[in-house]
N, C-alpha and C positions, 0 to 999 in steps of 0.2 A: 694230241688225240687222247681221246679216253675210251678202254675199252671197257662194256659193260657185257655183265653172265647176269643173264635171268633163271636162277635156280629152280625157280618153280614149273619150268618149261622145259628146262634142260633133264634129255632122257637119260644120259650117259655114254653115249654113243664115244668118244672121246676120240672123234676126229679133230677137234680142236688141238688137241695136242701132238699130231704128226706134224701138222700147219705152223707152228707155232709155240713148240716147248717150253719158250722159257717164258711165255705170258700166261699160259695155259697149263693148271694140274687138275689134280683129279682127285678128290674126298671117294676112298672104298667104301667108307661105311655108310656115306650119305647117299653114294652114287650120284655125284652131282660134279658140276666143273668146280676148279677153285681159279679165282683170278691170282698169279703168280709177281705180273707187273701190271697195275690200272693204267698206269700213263707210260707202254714201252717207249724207245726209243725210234724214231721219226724211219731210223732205217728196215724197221719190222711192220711199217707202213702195208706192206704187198701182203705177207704172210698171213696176218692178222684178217686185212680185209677178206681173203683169200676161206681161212676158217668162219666167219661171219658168212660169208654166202654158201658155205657148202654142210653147214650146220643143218642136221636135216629135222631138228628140233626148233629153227628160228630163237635161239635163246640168247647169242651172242648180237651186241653190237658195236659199232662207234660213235661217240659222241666228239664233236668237234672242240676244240679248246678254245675261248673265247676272250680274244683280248678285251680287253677293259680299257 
């Protein structure tokens, strides 16, 4: 999985990061999310998705990883 932050959307709301700390930080000066881990670990699967739906700026997603 890949998670992607649309910064231009994202308000700063930084629920992403109760969801989620260690994929999920937070630029102060930007007020914008920072992505932590693009590609976390399969076990942060729930977490992740978890913050993507309750993002109340829709800026978070996931992209699926595409075998070749």
């Amino acid at each position: 999985m890949r998670v992607v932050a649309d910064t231009g959307l994202c308000q700063g709301h930084q629920l992403c990061q109760g969801e989620a700390p260690t994929v999920f930080g937070f630029d102060e000066d930007a007020d914008v999310v920072v992505l932590l881990d693009e590609h976390p670990d399969e076990a942060l699967r729930a977490d992740v998705a978890t913050a993507v739906k309750y993002c109340p700026a829709f800026a978070l997603s996931i992209e699926e990883d595409r075998d070749e």
